[in-house]
N, C-alpha and C positions, 0 to 999 in steps of 0.2 A: 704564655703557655710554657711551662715548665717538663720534661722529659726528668725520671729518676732511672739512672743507671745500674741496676744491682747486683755487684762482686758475687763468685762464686769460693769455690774452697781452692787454696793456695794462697788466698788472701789473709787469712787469719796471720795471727801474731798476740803471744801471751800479754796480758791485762788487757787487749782492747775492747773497750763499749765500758771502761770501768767508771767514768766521769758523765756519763748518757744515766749508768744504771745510779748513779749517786746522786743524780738532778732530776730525774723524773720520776715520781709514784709507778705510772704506770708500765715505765720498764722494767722496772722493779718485778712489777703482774707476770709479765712476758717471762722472766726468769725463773718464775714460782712455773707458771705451764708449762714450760719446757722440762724443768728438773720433776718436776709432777709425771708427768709423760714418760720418761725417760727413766726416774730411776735413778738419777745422777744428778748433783750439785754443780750445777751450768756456773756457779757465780763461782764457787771455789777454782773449777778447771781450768774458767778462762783466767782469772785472777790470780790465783797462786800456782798453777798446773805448771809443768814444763810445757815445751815448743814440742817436744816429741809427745808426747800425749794430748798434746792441741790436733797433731798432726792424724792422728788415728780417723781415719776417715769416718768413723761411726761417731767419733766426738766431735768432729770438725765440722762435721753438716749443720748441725743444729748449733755450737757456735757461732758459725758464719750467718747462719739464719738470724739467730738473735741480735747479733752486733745491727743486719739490715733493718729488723723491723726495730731497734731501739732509735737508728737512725731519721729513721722515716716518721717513728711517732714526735721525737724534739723537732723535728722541723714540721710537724702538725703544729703543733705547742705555739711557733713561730708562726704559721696562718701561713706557712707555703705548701702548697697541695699538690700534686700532680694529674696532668692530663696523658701524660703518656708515660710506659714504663717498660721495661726489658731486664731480663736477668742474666749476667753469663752464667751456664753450667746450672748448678747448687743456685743460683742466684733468683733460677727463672722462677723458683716457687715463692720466693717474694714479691719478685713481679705480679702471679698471679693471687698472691692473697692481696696486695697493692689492688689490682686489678679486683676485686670482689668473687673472681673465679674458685679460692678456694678459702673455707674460714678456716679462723685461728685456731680451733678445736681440733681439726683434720692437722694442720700446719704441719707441728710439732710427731708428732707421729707417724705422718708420711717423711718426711726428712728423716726421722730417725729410720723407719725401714728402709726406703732406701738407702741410706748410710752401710748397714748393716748386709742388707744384701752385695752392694758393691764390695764390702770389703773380705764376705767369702766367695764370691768369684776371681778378684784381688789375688786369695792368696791361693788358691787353687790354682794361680799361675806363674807359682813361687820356684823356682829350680835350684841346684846349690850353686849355678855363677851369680844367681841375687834376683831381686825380687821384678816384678813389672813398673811399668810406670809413662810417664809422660815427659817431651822435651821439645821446648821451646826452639824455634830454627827462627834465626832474625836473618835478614838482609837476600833473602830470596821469594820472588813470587810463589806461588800456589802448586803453579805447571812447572816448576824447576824442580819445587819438594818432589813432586808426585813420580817423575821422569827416574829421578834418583833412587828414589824406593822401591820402585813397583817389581822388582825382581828379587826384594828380600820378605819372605815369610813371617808372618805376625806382628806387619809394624804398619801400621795405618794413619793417615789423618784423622785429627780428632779435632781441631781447632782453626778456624780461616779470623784469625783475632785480627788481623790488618794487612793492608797490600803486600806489605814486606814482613808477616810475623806468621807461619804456620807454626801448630803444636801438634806431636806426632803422639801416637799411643803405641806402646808392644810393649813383646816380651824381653829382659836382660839381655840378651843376647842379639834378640834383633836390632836394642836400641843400640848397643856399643856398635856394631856391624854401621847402622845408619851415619850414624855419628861421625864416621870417617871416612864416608861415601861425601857426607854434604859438606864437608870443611874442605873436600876435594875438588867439590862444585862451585865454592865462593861462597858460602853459609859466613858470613861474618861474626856469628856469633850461636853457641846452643848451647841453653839451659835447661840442666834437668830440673822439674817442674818440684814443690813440695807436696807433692800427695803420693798415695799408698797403691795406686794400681789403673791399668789403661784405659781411663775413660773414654765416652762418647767410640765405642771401637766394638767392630764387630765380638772381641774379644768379652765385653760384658753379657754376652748373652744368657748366660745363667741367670745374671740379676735381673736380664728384664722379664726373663720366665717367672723368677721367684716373684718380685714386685707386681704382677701384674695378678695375682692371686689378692696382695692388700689394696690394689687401687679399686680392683672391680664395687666395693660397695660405696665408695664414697661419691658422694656429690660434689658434681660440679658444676658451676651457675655461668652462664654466659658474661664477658666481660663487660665493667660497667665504666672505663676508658681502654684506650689502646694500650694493646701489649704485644710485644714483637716475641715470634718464637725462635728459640734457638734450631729448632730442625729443618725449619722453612726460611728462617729470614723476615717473616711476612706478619703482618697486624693478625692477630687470634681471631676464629671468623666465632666458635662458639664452645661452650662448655665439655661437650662430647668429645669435640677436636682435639682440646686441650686435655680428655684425658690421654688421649692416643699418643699425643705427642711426647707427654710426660715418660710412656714408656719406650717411644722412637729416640727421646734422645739418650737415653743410655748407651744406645749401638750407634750413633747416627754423628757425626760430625755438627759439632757450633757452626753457627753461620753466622758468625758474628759482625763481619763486612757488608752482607746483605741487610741485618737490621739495624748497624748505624746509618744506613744509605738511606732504606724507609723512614727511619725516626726523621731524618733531616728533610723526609720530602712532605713533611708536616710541620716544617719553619716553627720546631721550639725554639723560643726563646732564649730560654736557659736549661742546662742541662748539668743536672748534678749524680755524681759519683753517692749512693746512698749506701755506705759499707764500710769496712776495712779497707786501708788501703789509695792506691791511688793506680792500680794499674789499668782500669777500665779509661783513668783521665789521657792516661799516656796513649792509646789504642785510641783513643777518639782522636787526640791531636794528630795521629797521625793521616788524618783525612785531610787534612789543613783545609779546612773549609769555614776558619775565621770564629768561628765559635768553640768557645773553651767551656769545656767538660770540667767543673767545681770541684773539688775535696767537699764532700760533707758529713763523715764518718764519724767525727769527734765533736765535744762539744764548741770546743774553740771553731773547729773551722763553719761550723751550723752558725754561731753566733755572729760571725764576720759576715755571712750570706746579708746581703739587702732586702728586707722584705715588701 
């Protein structure tokens, strides 16, 4: 039984999925819909674009998207399939086209609206000490982040990524203010995150008004394997749920701890990393629970997998 893990946005990085999109026809397809969709040469931006126009959240969505599902189709190619799948963030709508919840016609253009909606609520929370955003708190539990913060205005959890890694969301000001609350606390480490504005955080609320205007007509099919949601933690029960969901996580904290606990209580096998990147591999490991989380983003490391 195979689990595929699917990266969200922060993961990106200029040229990647460039050796996926030059070895498969059908990636190739995916590029054509996307830049079809869009408006925009997905193969140029990620290929020749800078890091900072990778970084624009309304680019980044449908890169990171692309990079997942080029991943996911070479390792079809390969005859490895998946029975269970999950996405962080940006990630989970791979999950759910993985999942058959939503088709690749919808894909591409809900990613982009959504993109698009986050990144004017984004700057709507722009002030001139600097923009919003997200930061990584390593080396403290859940209840130490929360205790530290909870008396500073507009700065929230947005990420439960592992026992010891919350990711905060706010505003400039509330994040420098946290920032030196938690390094006070024994934060061993915090990273501000690379994206353009406070996810999963009550603060997106705009986006999820705007977005829920484009979700309402699309279809969504009940899931045809297991898929863990970021708002619950828990296996997708059905189509409808998953549209709700879709707009719960914009406001709503990852619950990323909770659906590597389920994925595990379905004894996969193997469990691979299907994206950019390798930070989902690092956040599994830190379960240590004996099972290693794969690289399977690039062609090389898909090619190494055992089939």
């Amino acid at each position: 039984m195979t689990c595929y893990l699917f990266p969200g946005q922060g993961a990106q990085y200029p040229g990647m999925g460039y050796e996926l999109y030059e070895h498969s026809k059908e990636v190739r397809l995916f590029f054509e819909e996307a830049s079809d969709s869009s408006g925009k040469n997905f193969a140029r931006l990620l290929f020749e674009g800078s890091e900072e126009e990778l970084r624009c959240t309304e680019n980044t969505q449908i890169a990171v998207t692309l990079v997942n599902l080029a991943s996911s189709r070479v390792l079809a190619e390969r005859g490895i399939i998946p029975s269970i799948c999950a996405g962080f963030s940006l990630g989970e709508y791979s999950a759910l086209y993985q999942a058959g919840v939503i088709e690749r016609s919808d894909l591409f253009s809900l990613v982009q609206l959504r993109g698009e909606a986050m990144e004017r609520a984004s700057r709507a929370l722009d002030s001139p000490e600097g923009s919003p955003g997200m930061m990584a708190v390593i080396g403290l539990e859940i209840d130490s982040v929360e205790n530290a913060i909870k008396d500073i205005d507009s700065i929230y959890i947005a990420n439960h990524s592992s026992p010891s890694q919350v990711v905060l969301s706010g505003v400039y000001k509330a994040m420098s203010i946290a920032e030196e609350r938690l390094k006070e606390v024994g934060a061993m480490k915090i990273v501000r995150l690379k994206v353009s504005g406070p996810f999963h955080s009550p603060l997106m609320a705009a986006a999820k008004e705007e977005f829920s205007e484009h979700i309402a007509n699309i279809h969504f099919s009940d899931p045809t394997i297991s898929v863990f949601v970021n708002v619950t933690g828990e296996a997708l029960g059905s189509g409808e749920d998953a549209r709700k969901y879709c707009l719960d996580q914009l406001i709503s904290p990852v619950q990323w701890v909770a659906s590597e606990f389920g994925i595990m209580g379905l004894t996969p096998e193997r469990v691979l990393e299907t994206g950019p990147g390798t930070v989902l591999s690092g956040l599994w490991k830190s379960l240590r629970n004996g099972l290693k989380c794969e690289a399977a983003g690039t062609l090389e490391s898909i090619n190494k997998l055992a089939v």
